[in-house]
C-alpha positions as CSV (number, residue, x, y, z in Angstrom):
1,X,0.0,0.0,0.0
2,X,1.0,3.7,-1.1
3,X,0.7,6.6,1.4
4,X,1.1,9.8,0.2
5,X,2.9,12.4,2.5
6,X,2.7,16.0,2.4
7,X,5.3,18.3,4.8
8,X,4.4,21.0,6.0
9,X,6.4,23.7,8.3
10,X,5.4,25.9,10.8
11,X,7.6,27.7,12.9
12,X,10.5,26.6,11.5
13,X,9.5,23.1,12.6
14,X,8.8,20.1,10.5
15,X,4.9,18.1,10.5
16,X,3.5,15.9,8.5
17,X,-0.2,14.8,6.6
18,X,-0.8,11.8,5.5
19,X,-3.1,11.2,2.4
20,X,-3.4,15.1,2.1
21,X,-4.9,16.6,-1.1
22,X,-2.2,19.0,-1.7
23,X,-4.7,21.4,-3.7
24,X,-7.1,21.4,-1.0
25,X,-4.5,22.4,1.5
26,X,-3.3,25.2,-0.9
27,X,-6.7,26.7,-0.8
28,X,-7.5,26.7,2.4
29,X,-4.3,27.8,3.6
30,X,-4.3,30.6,0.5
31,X,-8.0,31.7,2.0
32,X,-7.4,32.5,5.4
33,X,-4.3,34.6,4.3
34,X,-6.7,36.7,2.3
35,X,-8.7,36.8,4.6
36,X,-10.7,34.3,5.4
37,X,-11.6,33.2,9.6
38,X,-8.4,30.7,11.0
39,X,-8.9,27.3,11.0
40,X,-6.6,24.4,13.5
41,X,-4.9,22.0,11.4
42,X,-4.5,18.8,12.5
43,X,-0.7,17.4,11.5
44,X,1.4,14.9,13.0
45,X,4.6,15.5,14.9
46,X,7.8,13.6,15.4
47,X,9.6,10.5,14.3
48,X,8.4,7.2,14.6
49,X,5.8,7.5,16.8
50,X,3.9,10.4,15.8
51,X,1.9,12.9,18.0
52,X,-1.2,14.5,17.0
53,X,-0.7,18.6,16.8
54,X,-3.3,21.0,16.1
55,X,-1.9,24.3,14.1
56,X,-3.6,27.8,14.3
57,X,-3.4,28.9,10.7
58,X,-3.9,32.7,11.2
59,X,-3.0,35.7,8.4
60,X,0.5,36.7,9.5
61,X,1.9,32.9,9.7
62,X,4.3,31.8,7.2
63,X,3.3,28.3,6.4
64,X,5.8,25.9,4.1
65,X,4.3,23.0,2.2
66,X,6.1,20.0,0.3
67,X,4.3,17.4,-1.6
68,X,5.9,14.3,-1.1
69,X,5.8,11.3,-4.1
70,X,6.4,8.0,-2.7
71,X,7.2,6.5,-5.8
């Protein structure tokens, strides 16, 4: 089985989505900077085992995004 991963940093630390539509994630993220209400993300967080972390996305936060291909 394939799972798609997308990166995403936030604070200049690193989190994780698995099976993330990449486009959906670009508008909603692309929204709240124009103005649109925040929204909490949910990501994962660490190696191995991974912790559940909510984000604020909020205008003002500098959000990175990376697609990730497993093939």
């Amino acid at each position: 089985m394939t799972v798609k991963r997308t990166t995403l940093t936030y604070g200049g630390t690193v989190y994780s989505l698995a099976d993330a539509d990449i486009n959906d994630l670009k508008r909603q993220l692309l929204e709240v900077h124009t103005g649109g209400a925040p929204f909490w993300l949910r990501v994962n967080h660490g190696e191995g085992s991974y912790r559940e972390t909510e984000l604020l996305i909020a205008p003002g936060v500098s959000v990175a995004i990376t697609d990730i291909d497993p093939e």
